[in-house]
C-alpha positions in Angstrom: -82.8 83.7 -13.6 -80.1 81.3 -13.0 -77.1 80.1 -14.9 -76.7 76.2 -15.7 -73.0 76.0 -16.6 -69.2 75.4 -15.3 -68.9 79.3 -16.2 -70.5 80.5 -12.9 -66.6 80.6 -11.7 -66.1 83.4 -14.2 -69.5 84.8 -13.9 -72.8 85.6 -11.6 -76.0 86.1 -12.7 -78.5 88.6 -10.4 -81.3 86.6 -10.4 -84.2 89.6 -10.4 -82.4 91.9 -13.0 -81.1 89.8 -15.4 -77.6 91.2 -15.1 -74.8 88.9 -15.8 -71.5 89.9 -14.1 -67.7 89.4 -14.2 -66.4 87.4 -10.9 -62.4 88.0 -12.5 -60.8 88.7 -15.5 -60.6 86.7 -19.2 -57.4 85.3 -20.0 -57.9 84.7 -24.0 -54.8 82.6 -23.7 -56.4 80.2 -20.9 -59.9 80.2 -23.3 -61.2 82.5 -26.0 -65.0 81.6 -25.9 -67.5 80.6 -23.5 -71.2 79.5 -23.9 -73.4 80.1 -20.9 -76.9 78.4 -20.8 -79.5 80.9 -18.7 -82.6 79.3 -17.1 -85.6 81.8 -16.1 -88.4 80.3 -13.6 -91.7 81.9 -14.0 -93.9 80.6 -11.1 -97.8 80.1 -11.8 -97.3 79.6 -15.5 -97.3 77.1 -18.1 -94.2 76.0 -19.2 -92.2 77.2 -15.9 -88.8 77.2 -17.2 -87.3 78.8 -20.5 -84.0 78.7 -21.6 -81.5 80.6 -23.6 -78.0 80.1 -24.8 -75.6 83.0 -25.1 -72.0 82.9 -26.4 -69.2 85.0 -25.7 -65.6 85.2 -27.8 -63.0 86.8 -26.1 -60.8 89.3 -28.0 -57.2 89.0 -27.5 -55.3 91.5 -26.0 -51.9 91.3 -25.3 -50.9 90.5 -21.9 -47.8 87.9 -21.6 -43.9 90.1 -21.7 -41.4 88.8 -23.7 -38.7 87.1 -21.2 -35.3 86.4 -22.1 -33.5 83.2 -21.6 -30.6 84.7 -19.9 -31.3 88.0 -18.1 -27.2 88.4 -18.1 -24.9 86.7 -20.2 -21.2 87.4 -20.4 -19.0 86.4 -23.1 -15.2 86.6 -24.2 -14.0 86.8 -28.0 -11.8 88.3 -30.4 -12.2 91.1 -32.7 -13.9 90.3 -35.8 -16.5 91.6 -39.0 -19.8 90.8 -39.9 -19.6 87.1 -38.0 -22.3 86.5 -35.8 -21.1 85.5 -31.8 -23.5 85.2 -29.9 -27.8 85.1 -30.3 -29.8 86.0 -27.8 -33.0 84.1 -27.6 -36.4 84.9 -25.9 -40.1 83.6 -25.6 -43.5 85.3 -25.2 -46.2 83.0 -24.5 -48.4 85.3 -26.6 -49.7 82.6 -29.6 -47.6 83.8 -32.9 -46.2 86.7 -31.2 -42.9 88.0 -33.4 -39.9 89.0 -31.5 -38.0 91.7 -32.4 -34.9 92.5 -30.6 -32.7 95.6 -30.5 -29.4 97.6 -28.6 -30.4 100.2 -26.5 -27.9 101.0 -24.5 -23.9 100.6 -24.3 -23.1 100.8 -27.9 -22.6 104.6 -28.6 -20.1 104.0 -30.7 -21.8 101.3 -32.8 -19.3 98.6 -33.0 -21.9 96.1 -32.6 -24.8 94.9 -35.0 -28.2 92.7 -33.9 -30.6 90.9 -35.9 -33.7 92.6 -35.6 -35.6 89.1 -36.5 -33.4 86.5 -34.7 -31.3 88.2 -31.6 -27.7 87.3 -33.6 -25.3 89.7 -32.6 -21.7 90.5 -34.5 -19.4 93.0 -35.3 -20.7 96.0 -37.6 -17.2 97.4 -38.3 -13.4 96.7 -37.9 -12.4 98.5 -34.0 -10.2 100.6 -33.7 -7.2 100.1 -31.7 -7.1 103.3 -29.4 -10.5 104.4 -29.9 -12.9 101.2 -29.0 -13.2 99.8 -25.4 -12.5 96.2 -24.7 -15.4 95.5 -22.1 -18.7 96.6 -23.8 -22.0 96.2 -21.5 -25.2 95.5 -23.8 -28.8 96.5 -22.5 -30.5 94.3 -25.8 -34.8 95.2 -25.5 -36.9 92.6 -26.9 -40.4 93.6 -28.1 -43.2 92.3 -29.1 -45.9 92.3 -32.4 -48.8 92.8 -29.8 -51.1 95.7 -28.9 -49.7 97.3 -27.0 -46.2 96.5 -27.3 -44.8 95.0 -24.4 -40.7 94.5 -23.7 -38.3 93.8 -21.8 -34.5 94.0 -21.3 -31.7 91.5 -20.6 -27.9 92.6 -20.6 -24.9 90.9 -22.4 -21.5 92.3 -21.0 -18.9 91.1 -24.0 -14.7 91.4 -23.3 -13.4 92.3 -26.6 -9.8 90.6 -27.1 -7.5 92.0 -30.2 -5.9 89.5 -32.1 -2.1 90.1 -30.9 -3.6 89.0 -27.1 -4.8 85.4 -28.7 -1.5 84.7 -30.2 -0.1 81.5 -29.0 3.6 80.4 -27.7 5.4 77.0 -27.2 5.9 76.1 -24.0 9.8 75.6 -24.3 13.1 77.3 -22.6 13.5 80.6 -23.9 17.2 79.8 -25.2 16.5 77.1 -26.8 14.9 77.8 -30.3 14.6 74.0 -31.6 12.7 71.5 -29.8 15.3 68.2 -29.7 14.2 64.8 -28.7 15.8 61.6 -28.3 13.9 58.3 -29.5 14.5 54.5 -29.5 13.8 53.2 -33.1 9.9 52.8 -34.3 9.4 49.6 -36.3 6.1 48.9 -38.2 4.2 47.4 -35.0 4.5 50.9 -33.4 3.8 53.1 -35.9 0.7 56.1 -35.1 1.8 55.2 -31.2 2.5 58.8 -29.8 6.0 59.7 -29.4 5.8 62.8 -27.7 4.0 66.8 -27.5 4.6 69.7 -28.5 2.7 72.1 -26.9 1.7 75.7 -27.5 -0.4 78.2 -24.2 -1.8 81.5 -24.6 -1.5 83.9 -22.0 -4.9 85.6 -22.1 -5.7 88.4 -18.9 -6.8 86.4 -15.7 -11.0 87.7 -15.9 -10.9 86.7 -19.6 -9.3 83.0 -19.7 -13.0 81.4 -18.0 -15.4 82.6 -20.7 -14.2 82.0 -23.8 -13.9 79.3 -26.5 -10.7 79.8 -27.6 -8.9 76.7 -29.2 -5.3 75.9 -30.5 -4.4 74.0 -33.5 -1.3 72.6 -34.2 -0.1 71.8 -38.7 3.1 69.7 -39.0 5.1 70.7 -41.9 7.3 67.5 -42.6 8.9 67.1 -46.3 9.4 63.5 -45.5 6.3 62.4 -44.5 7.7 60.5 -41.3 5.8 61.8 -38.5 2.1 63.1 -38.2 0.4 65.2 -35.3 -2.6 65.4 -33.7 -3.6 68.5 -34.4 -5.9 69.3 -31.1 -3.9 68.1 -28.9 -0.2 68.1 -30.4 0.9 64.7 -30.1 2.9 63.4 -32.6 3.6 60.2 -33.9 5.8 58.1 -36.8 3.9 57.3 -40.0 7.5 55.2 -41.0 9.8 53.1 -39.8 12.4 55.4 -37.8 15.9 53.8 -38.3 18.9 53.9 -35.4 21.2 57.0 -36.5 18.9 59.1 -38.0 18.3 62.2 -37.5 15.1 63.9 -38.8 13.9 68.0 -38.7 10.9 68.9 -39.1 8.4 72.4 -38.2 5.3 72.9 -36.0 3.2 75.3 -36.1 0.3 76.6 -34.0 -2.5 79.0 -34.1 -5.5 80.4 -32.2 -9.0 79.0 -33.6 -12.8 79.9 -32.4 -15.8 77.3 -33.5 -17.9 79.4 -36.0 -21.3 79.5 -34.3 -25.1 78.8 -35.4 -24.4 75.4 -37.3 -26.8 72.9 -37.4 -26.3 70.8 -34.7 -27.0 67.2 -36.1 -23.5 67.7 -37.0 -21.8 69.3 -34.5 -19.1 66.8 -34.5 -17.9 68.2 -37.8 -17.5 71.7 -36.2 -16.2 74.0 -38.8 -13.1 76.2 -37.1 -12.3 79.6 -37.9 -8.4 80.6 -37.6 -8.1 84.3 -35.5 -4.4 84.8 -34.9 -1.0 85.0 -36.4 1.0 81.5 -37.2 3.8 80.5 -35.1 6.4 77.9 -36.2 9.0 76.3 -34.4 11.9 73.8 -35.5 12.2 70.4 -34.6 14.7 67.4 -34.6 14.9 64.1 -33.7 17.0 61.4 -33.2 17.4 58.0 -33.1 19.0 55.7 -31.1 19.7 52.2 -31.2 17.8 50.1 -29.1 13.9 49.3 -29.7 11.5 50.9 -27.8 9.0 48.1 -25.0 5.2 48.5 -23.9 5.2 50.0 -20.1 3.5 46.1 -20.1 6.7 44.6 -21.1 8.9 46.8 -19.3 9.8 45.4 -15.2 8.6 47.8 -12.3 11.4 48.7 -10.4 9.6 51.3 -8.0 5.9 52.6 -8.0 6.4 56.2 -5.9 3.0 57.7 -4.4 3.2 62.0 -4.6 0.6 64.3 -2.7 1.0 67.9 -5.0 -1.2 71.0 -3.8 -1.9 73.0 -6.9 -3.2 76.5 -6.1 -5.8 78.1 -7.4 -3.4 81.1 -8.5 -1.0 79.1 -11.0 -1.4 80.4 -14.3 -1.3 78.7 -17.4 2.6 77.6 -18.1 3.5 77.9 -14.7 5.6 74.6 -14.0 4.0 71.9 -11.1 6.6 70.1 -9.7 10.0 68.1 -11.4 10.4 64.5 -11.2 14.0 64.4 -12.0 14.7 65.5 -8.6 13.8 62.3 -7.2 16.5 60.4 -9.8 16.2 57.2 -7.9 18.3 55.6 -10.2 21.4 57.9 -10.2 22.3 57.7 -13.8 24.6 59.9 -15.5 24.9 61.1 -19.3 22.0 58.9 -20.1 18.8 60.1 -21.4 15.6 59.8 -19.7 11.9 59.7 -20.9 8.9 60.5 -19.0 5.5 59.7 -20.2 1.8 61.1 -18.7 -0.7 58.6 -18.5 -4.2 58.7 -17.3 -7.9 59.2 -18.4 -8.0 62.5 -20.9 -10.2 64.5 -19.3 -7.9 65.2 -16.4 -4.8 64.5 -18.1 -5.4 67.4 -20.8 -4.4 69.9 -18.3 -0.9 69.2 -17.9 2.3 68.3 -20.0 5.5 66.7 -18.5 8.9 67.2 -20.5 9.9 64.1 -22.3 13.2 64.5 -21.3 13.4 66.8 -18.2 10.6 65.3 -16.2 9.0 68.9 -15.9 4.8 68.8 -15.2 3.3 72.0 -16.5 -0.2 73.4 -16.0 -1.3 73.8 -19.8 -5.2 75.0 -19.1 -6.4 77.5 -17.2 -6.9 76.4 -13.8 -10.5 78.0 -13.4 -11.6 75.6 -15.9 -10.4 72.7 -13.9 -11.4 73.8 -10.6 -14.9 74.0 -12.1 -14.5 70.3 -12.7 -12.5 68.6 -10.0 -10.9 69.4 -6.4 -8.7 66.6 -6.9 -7.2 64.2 -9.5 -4.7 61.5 -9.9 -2.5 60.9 -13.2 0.6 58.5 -13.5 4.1 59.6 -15.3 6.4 56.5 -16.2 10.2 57.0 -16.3 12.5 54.9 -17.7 16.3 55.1 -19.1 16.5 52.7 -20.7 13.0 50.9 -22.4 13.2 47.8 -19.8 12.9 49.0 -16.7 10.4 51.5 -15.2 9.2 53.7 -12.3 6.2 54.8 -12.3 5.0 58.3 -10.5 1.6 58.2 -8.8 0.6 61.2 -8.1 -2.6 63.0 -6.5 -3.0 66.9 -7.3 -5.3 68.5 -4.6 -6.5 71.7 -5.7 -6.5 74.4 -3.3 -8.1 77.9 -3.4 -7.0 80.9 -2.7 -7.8 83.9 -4.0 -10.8 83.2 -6.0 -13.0 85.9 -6.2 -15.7 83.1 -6.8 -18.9 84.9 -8.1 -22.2 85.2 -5.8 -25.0 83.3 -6.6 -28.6 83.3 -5.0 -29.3 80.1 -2.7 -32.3 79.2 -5.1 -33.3 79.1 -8.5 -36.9 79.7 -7.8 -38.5 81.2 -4.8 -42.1 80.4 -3.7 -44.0 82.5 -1.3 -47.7 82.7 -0.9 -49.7 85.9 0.7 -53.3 86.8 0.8 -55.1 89.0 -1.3 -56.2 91.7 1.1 -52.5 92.3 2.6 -52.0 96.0 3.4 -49.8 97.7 1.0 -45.7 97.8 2.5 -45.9 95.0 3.7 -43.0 92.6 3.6 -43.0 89.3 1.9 -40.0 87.7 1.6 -35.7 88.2 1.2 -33.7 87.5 -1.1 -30.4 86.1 -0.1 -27.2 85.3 -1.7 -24.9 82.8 -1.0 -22.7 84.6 0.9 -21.7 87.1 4.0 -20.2 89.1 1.7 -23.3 90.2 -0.4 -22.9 94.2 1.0 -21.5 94.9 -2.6 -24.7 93.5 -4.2 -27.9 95.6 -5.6 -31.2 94.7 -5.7 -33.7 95.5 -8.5 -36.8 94.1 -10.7 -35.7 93.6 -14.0 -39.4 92.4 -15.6 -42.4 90.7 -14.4 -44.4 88.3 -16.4 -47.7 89.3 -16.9 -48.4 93.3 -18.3 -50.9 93.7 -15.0 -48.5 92.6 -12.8 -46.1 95.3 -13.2 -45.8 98.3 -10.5 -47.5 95.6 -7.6 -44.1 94.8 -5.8 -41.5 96.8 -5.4 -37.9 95.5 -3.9 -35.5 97.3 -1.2 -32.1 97.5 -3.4 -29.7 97.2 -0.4 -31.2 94.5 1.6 -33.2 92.6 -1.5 -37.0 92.6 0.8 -40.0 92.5 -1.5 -42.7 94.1 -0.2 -45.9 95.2 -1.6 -46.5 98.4 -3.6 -50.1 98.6 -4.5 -52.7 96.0 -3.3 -53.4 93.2 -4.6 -57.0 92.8 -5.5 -57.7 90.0 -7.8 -60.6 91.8 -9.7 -58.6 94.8 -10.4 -55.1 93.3 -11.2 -56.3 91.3 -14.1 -58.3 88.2 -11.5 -54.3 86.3 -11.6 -53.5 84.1 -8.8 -50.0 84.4 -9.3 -47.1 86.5 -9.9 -43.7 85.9 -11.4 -40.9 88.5 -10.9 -37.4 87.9 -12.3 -35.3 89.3 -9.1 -31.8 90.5 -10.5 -28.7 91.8 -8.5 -25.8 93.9 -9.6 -22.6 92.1 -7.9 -19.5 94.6 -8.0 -15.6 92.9 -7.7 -12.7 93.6 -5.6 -11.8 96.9 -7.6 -15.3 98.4 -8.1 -15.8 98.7 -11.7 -15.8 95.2 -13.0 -19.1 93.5 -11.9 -21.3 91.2 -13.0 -25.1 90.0 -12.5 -27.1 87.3 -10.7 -30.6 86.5 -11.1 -33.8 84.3 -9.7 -37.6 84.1 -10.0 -39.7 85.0 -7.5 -43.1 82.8 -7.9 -45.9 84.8 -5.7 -48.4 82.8 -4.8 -52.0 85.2 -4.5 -54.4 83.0 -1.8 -58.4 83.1 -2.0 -60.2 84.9 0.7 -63.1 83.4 -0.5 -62.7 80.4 1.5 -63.5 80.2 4.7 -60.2 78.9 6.6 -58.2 81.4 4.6 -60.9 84.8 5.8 -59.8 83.4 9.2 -56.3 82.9 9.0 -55.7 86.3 6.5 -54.3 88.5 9.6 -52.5 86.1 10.9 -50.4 85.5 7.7 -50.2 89.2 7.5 -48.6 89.8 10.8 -47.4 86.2 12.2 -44.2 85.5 12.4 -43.9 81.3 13.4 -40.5 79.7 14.7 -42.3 76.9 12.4 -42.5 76.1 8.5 -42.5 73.7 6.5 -39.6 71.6 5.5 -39.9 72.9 2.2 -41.8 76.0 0.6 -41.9 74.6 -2.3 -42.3 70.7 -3.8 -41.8 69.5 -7.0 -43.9 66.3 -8.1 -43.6 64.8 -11.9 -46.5 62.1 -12.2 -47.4 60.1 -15.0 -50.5 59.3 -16.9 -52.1 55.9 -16.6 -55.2 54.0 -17.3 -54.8 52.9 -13.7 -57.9 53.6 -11.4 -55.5 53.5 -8.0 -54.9 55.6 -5.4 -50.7 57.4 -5.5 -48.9 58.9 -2.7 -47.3 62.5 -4.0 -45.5 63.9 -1.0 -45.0 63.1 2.6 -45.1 66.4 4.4 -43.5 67.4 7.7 -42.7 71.0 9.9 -38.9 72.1 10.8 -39.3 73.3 14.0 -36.4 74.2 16.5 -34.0 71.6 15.1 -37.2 69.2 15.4 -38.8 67.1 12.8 -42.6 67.3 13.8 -45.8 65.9 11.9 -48.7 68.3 12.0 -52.5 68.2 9.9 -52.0 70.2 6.9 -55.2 70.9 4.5 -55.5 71.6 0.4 -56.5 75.3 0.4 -57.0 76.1 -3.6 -55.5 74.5 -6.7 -57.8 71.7 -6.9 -61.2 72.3 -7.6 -62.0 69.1 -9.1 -60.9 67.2 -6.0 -58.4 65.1 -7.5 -56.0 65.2 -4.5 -56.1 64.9 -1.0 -54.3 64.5 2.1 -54.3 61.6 4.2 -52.0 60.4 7.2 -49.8 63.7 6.7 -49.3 62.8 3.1 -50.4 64.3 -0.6 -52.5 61.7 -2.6 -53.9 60.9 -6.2 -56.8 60.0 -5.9 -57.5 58.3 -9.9 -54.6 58.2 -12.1 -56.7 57.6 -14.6 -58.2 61.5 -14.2 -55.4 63.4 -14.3 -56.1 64.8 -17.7 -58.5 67.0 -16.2 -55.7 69.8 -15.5 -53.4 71.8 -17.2 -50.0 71.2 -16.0 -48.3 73.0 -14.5 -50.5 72.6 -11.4 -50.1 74.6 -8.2 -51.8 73.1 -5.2 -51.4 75.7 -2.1 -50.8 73.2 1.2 -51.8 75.2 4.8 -51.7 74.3 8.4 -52.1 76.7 10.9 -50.7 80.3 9.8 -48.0 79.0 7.9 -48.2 77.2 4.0 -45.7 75.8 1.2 -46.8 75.2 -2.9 -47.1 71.7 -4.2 -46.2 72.2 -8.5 -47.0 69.4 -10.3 -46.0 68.5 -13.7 -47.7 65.1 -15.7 -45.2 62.7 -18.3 -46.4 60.9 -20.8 -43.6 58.3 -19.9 -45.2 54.5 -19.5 -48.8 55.5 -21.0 -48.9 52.7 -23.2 -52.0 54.1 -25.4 -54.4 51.3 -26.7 -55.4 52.0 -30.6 -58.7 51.7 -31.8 -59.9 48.2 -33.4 -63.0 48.7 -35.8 -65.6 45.7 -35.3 -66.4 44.4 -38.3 -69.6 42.2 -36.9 
C-alpha cells in the first residue's frame, strides 16, 4: 500500500499492514481536513492497482493563548467615577475566540471596575482620602471561550492623583495679584494678532508629570468684549480697536482638563474635554499708550545677539531659564520694554518669556521635551520703543543629569535557533538590557504562545539565561517548529519600591534532524561555541507580489568575525520546501516572483553555514500588483 498525495508530510503509510501513521501533530488552525488517496499493488493479478480515498476533518481544540498588547502599561490620572481610562486590549488567534478579561490581583479594596467583554477599566466608587493608595498595581487575566480555557496575564500599574494635586497656578510674582501690561494702540489691521500670555503650570510629583494627559484650559471673562484668548495656549489678542489712554480690566481663568477616552476616532480633532479641578481666576489690566505698534519686518535691527543656554534635566516646571534684561544693551531708563518669543510651536510651547521683564520660563515638564529634542533654537525680539529691535538668538542644549532613564532590552525580538534533540539544561541564549546597571532587574516568563509550549523553557531570574526545561521532541510537544516566549523583567528604582517592567519576545527556532547536514552538525550546535556569527541573527525581508517571471535578490549575507567582515557559503536548511529560494554568490534569491503565493507569510527560512545559523522572516505586500480583470469573449 502506498499513499499518492502532498499529505505524506503529515502522514506514513506501512506498506504490509495497512497502518496509516502520524509523522507530527494537526494544527486545525493551519488546515481542518485532509483527503489522502491510498494505492494497493497486488502483483500477479488483474487489475494490479486499486484505489481508495479517505478523508479526515480535524476537530478543533484549543491551542493558541490569548496575548496582550501591552504586557505592562503604566498610566497617570485623576480620581474619578464610573469613567472608563484606560482599555486593555488582547488577541487570540483562536478563529471567533471571545475574550473575557478580569482583575485578579492588586485591587483588594475594589476601587477599580473592568469590562468583562471589552478590557475598559474605570473607577467603581468615589476613593477615599486616607483610606485608598495612590499607586495601584493591576495583574488584569484575559481568558478565553475555548476548551480548555487558556489565559494569560498582563499588569497595569495606575498613579492615582486627587483633584487638589491637578489644580493649576499662574505663573506670576507672588506679590503681585493683578497681571498689568503695557500696549501700543491696536487699530483694525492688527486686530486677533497676539498681544501677549497668560500662563497657568501645575506642579504635579516628579514620577507622575511623564505619563499623563493632563491639559490646561484657559476662559476669558471680558464684559467689554475687547480682547479674546486662545484658550489652549493662553494668548490673547484684541477683538477692537484699543485707543491711547485706555485702560481696560478684565479676568482669566484656568482649569485642569483630561480628553474623555474611547471616541471614535474619525473625529478626533473634535476631542470632547472633561474639566477635573477647581477654577482659578486672576485680574488683569491693560493699558494703552500712545504710539502704534510696527511688524518685527518694519521695525530696524539694531543688534542680533547669539546665546548658548544649558537647560538641565532637573528644572522643574516654573523654574525661570535665564533673564534678558540683564543684557540691557540699550541702557534705557523708565521706559517700558517688550519681549516677544518667536519660533516654530513645537519647541516654542515649552517656554514663556515676560512681556515686560524679559524673564524665559520652563512651562512643560522637561521629561517631555527631552524625549523630543537634545537641543533647540527659538528667537525673543526686544524693543522699547516699536521701531527699533534686538533680537535674542538663542540655542538651549539640554543636558542630563539625574535621570533615572528606564532600562530597556537591546531588542524587540530575539531569534535563536537550536536542534530538536538538545539535552535538557542546556543554555540557549541571554537576555540583556541596555545597561551595566541591570543588577536591580528580574527575570521571568510571563506567557508563551502556544498551550504545548508552556513548561519547555525555563529562564534564570538573576542573570535572564534561557535554557531548556524538558526536551524538545517535535512529535510530543504538539510537532511545532517554533516557540514564542514573551521574556519580562521586573526593573526596581533608586529607592526600592517603585519599579516598573520591561518586556521582549523570544522567537525559538526548533531545527529538523531529519536532514542530513543538520544530524551532522546537531552536537556541534549543542556544545560549540564560535568566535563567528553572522552579522545578523535575524533578517527581515518585505517582498511584493508580481506577475513577473524574474529572478530577485533578498539578502546579501556576511560573518562578523574578530572585527572582520568575511564572506563564507551559507546553505537553506528548512523553510522552503517548495524551492522557491536559493542562495547564490553569498546571497538569498527569488527564484519566480510570480510563485510567491505558494506560502503563507510570515515565512521563516533557517540560513546555516558551518555550526553557526541566523532566520530569514519574510513577509509579502500587495503594493504594485496591478491585478488584470477578467474580459468575457463574446466570439
Amino acid at each position: 500500500i502506498a499513499m499518492e498525495h502532498k499529505s505524506v508530510t503529515i502522514y506514513s503509510v506501512e506498506g504490509l499492514s495497512g497502518y496509516i501513521r502520524l509523522r507530527r501533530s494537526f494544527d486545525y488552525d493551519v488546515q481542518s481536513s485532509y483527503w489522502l488517496t491510498l494505492r494497493t499493488t497486488i502483483f500477479n493479478a488483474r487489475p494490479q492497482f486499486s484505489h481508495i480515498h479517505v478523508y479526515i476533518s480535524i476537530r478543533n481544540e484549543n491551542n493558541f493563548i490569548p496575548q496582550c498588547h501591552h504586557v505592562y502599561e503604566e498610566i497617570t490620572l485623576v480620581e474619578q467615577h464610573q469613567t472608563p481610562f484606560i482599555q486593555i486590549k488582547a488577541v487570540d488567534k483562536e478563529k471567533d475566540d471571545q475574550l473575557n478579561y478580569a482583575i485578579v490581583e492588586g485591587d483588594e479594596k475594589q476601587l477599580f471596575y473592568i469590562d468583562s467583554n471589552n478590557g475598559q477599566i474605570s473607577f467603581q466608587r468615589p476613593m477615599h482620602q486616607r483610606q485608598d493608595k495612590r499607586i495601584y498595581v493591576l495583574t488584569i487575566r484575559v481568558s478565553d471561550s475555548g476548551r480548555p480555557t487558556l489565559s494569560s496575564d498582563c499588569l497595569l500599574k495606575v498613579n492615582v492623583l486627587r483633584r487638589k494635586d491637578v489644580r493649576p497656578q499662574f505663573l506670576h510674582n507672588e506679590n503681585e495679584n493683578t497681571y498689568y501690561f503695557e500696549l501700543p494702540e491696536i487699530n483694525r489691521s492688527r486686530l486677533k494678532q497676539r498681544l501677549f500670555q497668560i500662563v497657568a503650570i501645575l506642579n504635579l510629583p516628579e514620577k507622575m508629570q511623564f505619563n499623563n494627559n493632563l491639559q490646561i484650559r484657559y476662559r476669558l471673562l471680558d464684559p467689554t468684549k475687547h480682547f479674546v484668548i486662545n484658550k489652549e495656549t493662553g494668548y490673547i489678542a484684541a477683538r477692537q480697536s484699543l485707543t491711547s489712554y485706555s485702560i481696560y480690566s478684565f479676568q482669566i481663568e484656568a482649569f485642569t482638563v483630561i480628553p474623555s477616552l474611547f471616541q471614535n476616532e474619525i473625529y478626533s480633532s473634535n476631542k470632547k474635554y472633561r474639566s477635573i479641578s477647581q477654577r482659578i481666576q486672576m485680574p488683569v489690566k491693560v493699558q494703552i499708550l500712545p504710539f502704534s505698534r510696527s511688524t518685527v519686518n518694519q521695525m530696524k535691527i539694531i543688534h542680533t545677539i547669539p546665546l548658548i543656554q544649558e537647560l538641565l534635566s532637573n528644572k522643574q516646571v516654573g523654574d525661570e531659564i535665564m533673564n534678558l534684561n540683564q543684557f540691557d544693551t540699550k541702557k534705557s531708563e523708565n521706559r517700558t520694554k517688550w519681549f516677544i518669543l518667536n519660533g516654530i510651536m513645537n519647541q516654542t510651547k515649552y517656554f514663556h518669556v515676560n512681556l515686560h521683564t524679559g524673564q524665559l520660563f520652563l512651562i512643560r515638564s522637561i521629561m517631555k521635551l527631552i524625549s523630543d529634542y537634545q537641543s533647540l533654537n527659538i528667537t525673543i525680539n526686544e524693543t522699547d520703543d516699536w521701531k527699533t529691535v534686538i533680537i535674542y538668538q538663542i540655542t538651549i542644549r539640554i543636558i542630563s543629569i539625574n535621570i533615572e532613564n528606564r532600562l530597556k532590552f537591546t531588542q524587540l525580538n530575539y531569534y535563536v535557533s537550536i536542534v530538536e534533540n538538545i539535552p535538557v539544561g542546556v543554555e540557549i541564549t541571554q537576555m540583556n538590557i541596555n545597561s551595566t546597571n541591570s543588577s536591580s532587574c528580574t527575570y521571568g516568563i510571563q506567557n508563551v504562545e502556544r498551550k504545548k509550549s508552556d513548561g519547555l523553557f525555563r529562564i534564570n531570574h538573576y542573570n535572564g539565561i534561557v535554557s531548556t526545561a524538558r526536551l524538545l521532541n517535535k512529535q510530543t510537544n504538539g510537532g511545532y517548529d517554533q516557540h514564542i516566549l514573551t521574556i519580562v523583567s521586573h526593573c526596581h528604582q533608586d529607592n526600592l519600591v517603585e519599579f516598573y517592567v520591561i518586556s521582549t519576545r523570544l522567537h525559538i527556532n526548533i531545527l529538523d534532524l531529519e536532514n542530513d547536514n543538520m544530524k551532522n552538525m546537531s552536537s556541534i550546535l549543542v556544545t560549540e561555541k564560535n568566535d563567528y556569527q553572522f552579522l545578523k541573527q535575524n533578517y527581515i525581508v518585505i517582498i511584493n507580489s508580481t506577475f513577473l517571471n524574474e529572478k530577485k535578490e533578498l539578502v546579501k549575507f556576511q560573518l562578523d568575525k574578530s572585527n572582520k567582515i568575511i564572506n563564507f557559503k551559507p546553505k537553506i536548511n528548512s523553510g522552503d520546501p517548495y524551492g522557491l529560494f536559493t542562495i547564490e554568490n553569498h546571497s538569498l534569491i527569488l527564484l519566480d516572483q510570480r510563485r510567491t503565493r505558494l506560502y503563507k507569510y510570515p515565512l521563516m527560512l533557517t540560513i546555516i553555514n558551518d555550526s553557526i545559523n541566523c532566520t530569514v522572516t519574510i513577509y509579502i505586500s500587495n503594493i504594485g500588483l496591478q491585478m488584470i480583470c477578467p474580459v468575457c469573449k463574446l466570439t
